[in-house]
N, C-alpha and C positions, 0 to 999 in steps of 0.2 A: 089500545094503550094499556102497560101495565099500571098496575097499583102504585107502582112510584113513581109513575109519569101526572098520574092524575092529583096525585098527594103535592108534588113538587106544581102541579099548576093552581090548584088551591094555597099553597104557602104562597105564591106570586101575587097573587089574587087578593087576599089578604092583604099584603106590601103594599099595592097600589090602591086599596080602598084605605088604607094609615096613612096613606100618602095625601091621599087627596082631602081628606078631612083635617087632618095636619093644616096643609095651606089654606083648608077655612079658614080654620082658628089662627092661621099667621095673616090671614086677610084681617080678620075680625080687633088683631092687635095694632095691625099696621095704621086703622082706619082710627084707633082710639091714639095711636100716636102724632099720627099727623091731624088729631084735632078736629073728626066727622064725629065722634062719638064722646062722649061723656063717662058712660059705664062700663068699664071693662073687669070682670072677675078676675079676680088673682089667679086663678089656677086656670086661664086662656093661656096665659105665656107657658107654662109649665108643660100643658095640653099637647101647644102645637112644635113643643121644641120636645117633648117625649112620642108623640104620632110620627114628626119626620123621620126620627131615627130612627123608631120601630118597622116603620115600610120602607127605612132605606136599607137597614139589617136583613129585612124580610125580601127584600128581591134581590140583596147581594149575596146573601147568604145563601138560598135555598137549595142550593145543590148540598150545599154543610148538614143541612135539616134532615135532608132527604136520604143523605147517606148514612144518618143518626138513628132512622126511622126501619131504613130498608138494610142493614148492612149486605154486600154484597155476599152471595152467596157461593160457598166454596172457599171462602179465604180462613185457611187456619186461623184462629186465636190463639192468644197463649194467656197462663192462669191468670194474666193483673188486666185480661179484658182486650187488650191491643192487636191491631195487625201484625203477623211477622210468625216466628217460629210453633209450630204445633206445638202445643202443652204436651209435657214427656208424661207417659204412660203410667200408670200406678200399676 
């Protein structure tokens, strides 16, 4: 495996451990909404509704990541950073 194979399965990895802690804390609100619980911190809803998006970002994303990380090599740049025409010579 190269380096941006293992990087791109760590960024996944990542996503589905946010994910899954996420639906804790979406358990953990559900249980204080439907009235099993008493005490729930204000910042569980904040928690679980910023964790699911973070590992659902993180596993739709990662190819985005990974190409951010590794840019292909061989592709001309040009001066403002971007894919596309070689930067003209000085």
């Amino acid at each position: 495996m190269k380096p941006s194979d293992v990087f791109g399965v760590v960024v996944r990895t990542i996503g589905v451990l946010c994910l899954l802690y996420g639906a804790w804390c979406a358990a953990v609100w559900l249980q204080f909404a439907l009235g099993f619980s008493e005490m729930l911190p204000s910042a569980v809803r904040l928690q679980a509704v910023f964790l699911l998006a973070a590992g659902l970002g993180a596993l739709r994303g990662a190819d985005h990541v990974v190409g951010f990380a590794y840019p292909a090599a061989g592709v001309p740049r040009t001066r403002a950073g971007g894919a596309g025409e070689p930067a003209p010579a000085r």
